[in-house]
Every structure is written in C-alpha cells, then in structure tokens.
N, C-alpha and C positions, 0 to 999 in steps of 0.2 A: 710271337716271333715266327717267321718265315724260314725255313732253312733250304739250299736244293735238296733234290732229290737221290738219294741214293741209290748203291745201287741194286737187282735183283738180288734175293739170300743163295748164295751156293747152291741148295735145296732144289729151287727152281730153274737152276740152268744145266746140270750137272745130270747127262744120263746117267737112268735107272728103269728099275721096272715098277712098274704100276704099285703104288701105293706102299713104295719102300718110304717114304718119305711123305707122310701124312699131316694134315692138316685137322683140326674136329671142330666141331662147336654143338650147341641143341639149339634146337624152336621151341615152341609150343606155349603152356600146354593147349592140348587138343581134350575135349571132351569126349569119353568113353564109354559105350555100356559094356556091361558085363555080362557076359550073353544074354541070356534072354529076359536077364532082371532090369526092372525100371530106373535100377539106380545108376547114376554115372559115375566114372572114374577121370581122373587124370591120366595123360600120355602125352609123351613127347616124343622130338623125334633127334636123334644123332646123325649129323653130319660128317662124314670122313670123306675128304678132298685131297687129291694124290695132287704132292705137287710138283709133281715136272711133267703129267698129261690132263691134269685137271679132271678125270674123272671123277663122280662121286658115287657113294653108298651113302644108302638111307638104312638106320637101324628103328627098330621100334623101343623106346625106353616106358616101364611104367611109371618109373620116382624117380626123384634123384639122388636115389642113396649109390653109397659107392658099389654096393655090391651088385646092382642094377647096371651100373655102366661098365661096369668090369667084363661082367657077361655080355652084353653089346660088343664091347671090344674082344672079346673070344669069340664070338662068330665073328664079326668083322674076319678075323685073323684068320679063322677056320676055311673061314671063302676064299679070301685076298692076298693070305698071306701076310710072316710075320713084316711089321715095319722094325724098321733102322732106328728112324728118331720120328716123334710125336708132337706137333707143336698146338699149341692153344692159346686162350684170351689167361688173361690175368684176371681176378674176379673183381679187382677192382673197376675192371671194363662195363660193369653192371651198374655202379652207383646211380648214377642217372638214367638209369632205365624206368621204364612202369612199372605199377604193383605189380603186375601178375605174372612177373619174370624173377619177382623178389627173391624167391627160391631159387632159381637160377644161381642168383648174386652171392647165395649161404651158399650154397654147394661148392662153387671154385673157390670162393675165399675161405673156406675152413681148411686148416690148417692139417684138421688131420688127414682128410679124404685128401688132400695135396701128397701127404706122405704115404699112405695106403699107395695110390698110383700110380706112383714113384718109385715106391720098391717093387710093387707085384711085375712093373714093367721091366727094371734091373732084374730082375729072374730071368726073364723071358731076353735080355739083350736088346732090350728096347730103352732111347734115351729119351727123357720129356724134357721138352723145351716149352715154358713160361714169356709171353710175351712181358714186356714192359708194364705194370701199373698205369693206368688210365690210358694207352696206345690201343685201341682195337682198330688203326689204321695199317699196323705190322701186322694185322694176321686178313688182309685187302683179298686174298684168294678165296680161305675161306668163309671170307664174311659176303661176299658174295653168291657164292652157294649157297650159303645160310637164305638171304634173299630170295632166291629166283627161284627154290622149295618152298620157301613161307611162304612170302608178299603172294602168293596165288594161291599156295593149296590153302590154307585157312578162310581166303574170303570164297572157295571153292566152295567147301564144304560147308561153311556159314554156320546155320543153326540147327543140321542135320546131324544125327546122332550116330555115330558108328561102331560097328561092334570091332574087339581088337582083331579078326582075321579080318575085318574089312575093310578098316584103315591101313592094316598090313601092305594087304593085296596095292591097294593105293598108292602106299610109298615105292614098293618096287616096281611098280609102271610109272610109275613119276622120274625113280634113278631112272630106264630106260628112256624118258623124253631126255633128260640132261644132257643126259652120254651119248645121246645121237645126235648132238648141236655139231653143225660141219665144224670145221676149226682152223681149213687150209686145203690147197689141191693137194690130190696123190703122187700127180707127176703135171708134165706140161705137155703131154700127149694131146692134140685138139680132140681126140675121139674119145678121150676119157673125161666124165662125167661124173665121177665119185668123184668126194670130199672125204679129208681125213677126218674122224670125229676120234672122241674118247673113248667109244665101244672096239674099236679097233685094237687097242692095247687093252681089251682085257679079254675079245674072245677072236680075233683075227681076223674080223669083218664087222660092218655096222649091222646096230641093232633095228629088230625087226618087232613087230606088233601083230597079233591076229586081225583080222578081218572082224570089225566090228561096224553093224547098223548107226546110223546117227540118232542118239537121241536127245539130241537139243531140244526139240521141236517139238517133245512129248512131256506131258503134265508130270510132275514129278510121284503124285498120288496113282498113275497109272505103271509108273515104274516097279517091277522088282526090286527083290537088294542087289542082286550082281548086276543088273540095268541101271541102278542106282548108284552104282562105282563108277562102271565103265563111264556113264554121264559126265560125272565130275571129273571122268582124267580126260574125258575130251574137252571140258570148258577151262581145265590147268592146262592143256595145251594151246587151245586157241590164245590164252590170256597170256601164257609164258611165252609162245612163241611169236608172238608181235611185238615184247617186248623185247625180246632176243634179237630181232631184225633194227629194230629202232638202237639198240646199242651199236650193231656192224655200221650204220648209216655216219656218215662224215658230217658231224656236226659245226660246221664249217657259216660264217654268214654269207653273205649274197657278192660282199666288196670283195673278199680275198680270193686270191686267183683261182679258176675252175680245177675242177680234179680230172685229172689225168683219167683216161678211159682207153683203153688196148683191146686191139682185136684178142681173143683166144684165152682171155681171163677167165677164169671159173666164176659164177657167181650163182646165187640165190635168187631165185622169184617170186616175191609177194604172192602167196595163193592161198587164199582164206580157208579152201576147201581140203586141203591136204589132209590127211588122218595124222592121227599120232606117230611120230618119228618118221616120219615122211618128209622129205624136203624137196621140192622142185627145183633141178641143177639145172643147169648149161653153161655154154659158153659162148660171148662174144663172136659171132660172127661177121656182123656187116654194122660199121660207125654212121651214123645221120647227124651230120654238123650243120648245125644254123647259118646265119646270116653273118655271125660275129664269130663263126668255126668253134662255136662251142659245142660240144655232144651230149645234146639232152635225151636223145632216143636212139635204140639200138636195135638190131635184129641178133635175138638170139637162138643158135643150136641146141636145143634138147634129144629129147630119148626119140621122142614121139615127131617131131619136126622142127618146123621155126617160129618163133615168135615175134613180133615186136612190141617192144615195152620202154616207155620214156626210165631214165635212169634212177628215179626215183621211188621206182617200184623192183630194183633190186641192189642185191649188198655184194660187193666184189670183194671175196673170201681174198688171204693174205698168199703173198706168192712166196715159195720155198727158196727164188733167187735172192741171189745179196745185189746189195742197191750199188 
C-alpha cells in the first residue's frame, strides 16, 4: 500500500544548534591491521547526522559491543556536545541485509545493549528514539549519510589494508568533504559567492583542506602511507562529489516544461579538477535563450572572471526566498 507523504519530524524543522538533535547509524566493516602486525581486524564506522543542518561526524568503532559505541558517543559528545534526543534504525531494519552486516542486525536487536543505551543516555539527559520495526525509510537523513561515507569510501579503499590511525585520519577528511557540501546562498548580494554549507554551523565558516599534490596519477606501489591516504580521499572526492552534483541536477524528462533559470542565482560548476572541499561558485550573469527562448547556456560571474557553460554543467543551489 501507498500512503502520502508526511510530514518533516519537528526535529528537522525546529531551530537548534548543531547536533542537539541527532541522527546515528554504522557502515562497515572495514578491514584493519593492527599496527605493524600482519594480522587484521574488524572496524566500523559511526555515523552521527545533526538533524536540522545536516552535518556529519565520523567515529571510528572497533566492535560492536556496547561499550565500544558508548565511548564513540562520549567523544561524539565531548566534541559536539551533549544532544537532546538520539534517533536510530530499529534492528529489525537489518533482516534483509547481507551477511556481513549480520552483526550489525545482533547488536540493535538485543535487547539488552537496547537497554544499556537507554539508561547510560537517561543519565546524561539524553532521550533515544527507535524507529518503527522494518521502516529504515523514517530515518531517510541519516540513511543517506550512511551512503555518501560508504557507497565510496569502501570501494575507495578496496583491498588495501589500513592501519587504525590511517583509517582514522581518512574518516575525518572524509567528515570535512560532507560538511563542505554548499547547501544554499548566504545572501542574494550578486557580489557574494559563498554558499552556506554545514561546516558553517560548526566552526563559523567553511571547511578548508591543506594543499595537497595529485596523486592519482602515481602507481600506488610508489606511494607512501600518508601519500596513500591522502590518494584515497582525493579518489572519495572526486567519486562523492559527482555524485553529489548528479543529485542537485533536475531530474526532470525532455516533455515537461523547461526549468526556470534567473540572472544572479548562485550555482555550482562542474570542474573535475577542484581539490577536496573546494567548490567552483558563481553566479548567473548573462541568459543565452535559443530559438524556442529556452536557456540552455549561460555566462557565469566567478571569483576569477566570466565563464560560459551550457546549463547542464552546473546545479543552481536553493534560494533562501519564499516562492
């Protein structure tokens, strides 16, 4: 059965500050060594998604016992600060998953790690909230984060073997690509070329990245290990961030009427080359309408000058006006 749609949880509309109002789930696992031994370990990773700005934090988990995720959730807290209320999957959201999430499926659905996390959180003034039994569509915010961490960094990382400060290091430039996803203009100034992202509401501007060489282009056997990182969060960027643009795009067919295009829009510009948390902005400057005054091409104002780009190679971020 079909039902409409409902509508957004309070949680999500309702100002707050950063990660009063959380979201969690795990990936993994990821295959670990243990320092300099041959042998590997299991890791996963903890998701926590703020949800009324959508940033995320990546924890590193080794098991999934509860005393493992408790301490995830004290740093969490220690960084972030405490939340309000905690929502997650139900474990019956696991049934049909793969084996190798199996664990996964025992850890929410026991009963007792249910209740262990449930009181330690009542101490602290923190409420958990349990999605619905077979619903992982109610927890749509962070099951997406969940995604856009995974779906890349695992097939990132592939069959290379990482030590746990390496993988670490990984995940917290990985948070820092999320959190610098534009999300909306600043203002409607035509001179202003920021975009609001999620790092904005956690340190008061967007996130930044060192200056790092490309090494796509170098044999991975010629790489160090910190050249060996850095690689893979340039190849979870390039991977995340096309994917990321491909979601902004109006998935719209060919019949239904053309999309509206406005001088002085903020938008995004397709550019392969960007480094990590880098984004190429501008804005709309001059409309190119066809034959049939449709606007397939545009001249846009950037930092550095003008451009022109058919519209198809950029994503026009959401405007802060009401319709």
């Amino acid at each position: 059965m079909k039902q409409q749609m409902g509508d957004l949880p309070a949680a999500r509309v309702r100002i707050s500050r950063p990660f009063a109002k959380t979201g969690v789930d795990y990936f993994g696992p990821v295959y670990l060594r243990d320092g300099r031994k041959r042998s590997t370990v299991k890791g996963y990773g903890a998701v926590f998604v703020c949800m009324c700005t959508k940033a995320v934090h990546l924890e590193l988990v080794t098991d999934l016992s509860t005393e493992r995720f408790l301490q995830a959730l004290r740093r969490f807290i220690a960084r972030r600060g405490r939340s309000t209320d905690i929502y997650s999957d139900n474990g019956t959201n696991f049934v049909g998953a793969r084996n190798h999430i199996k664990e996964l499926f025992k850890m929410f659905n026991d009963r007792e790690y249910r209740e262990s996390v449930t009181k330690e959180c009542a101490k602290e003034g923190m409420q958990w909230h349990f999605n619905p039994p077979s619903a992982p569509h109610f927890g749509g915010l962070w099951e997406a984060a969940v995604r856009s961490a995974k779906h890349h960094l695992l097939r990132v990382i592939g069959d290379s073997t990482l030590t746990f400060e390496d993988f670490n290091t990984l995940l917290v430039q990985v948070e820092a690509c999320l959190n610098s996803r534009p999300l909306t203009q600043l203002s409607d100034d035509p001179m202003d070329l920021r975009p609001l992202t999620p790092g904005h509401f956690l340190t008061g501007g967007s996130l930044q990245s060192l200056p790092e060489p490309d090494f796509s282009n170098i044999k991975v056997n010629r790489l160090k290990r910190w050249q060996l990182v850095q690689r893979q969060l340039q190849d979870f960027w390039k991977r995340w961030r096309t994917e990321y643009l491909a979601q902004l795009q109006g998935r719209t067919k060919n019949w239904e009427p053309p999309t509206k295009v406005d001088v002085g829009k903020l938008v995004i510009i397709a550019d392969s080359n960007q480094p990590p948390t880098r984004w190429k902005m501008g804005r709309i400057h001059k409309l190119h309408p066809g034959p049939d005054d449709i606007v397939r091409v545009v001249t846009i104002k950037t930092a550095t000058g003008y451009l022109q780009r058919p519209i198809v190679k950029i994503c026009i971020l959401p405007s802060t006006e009401s319709e």
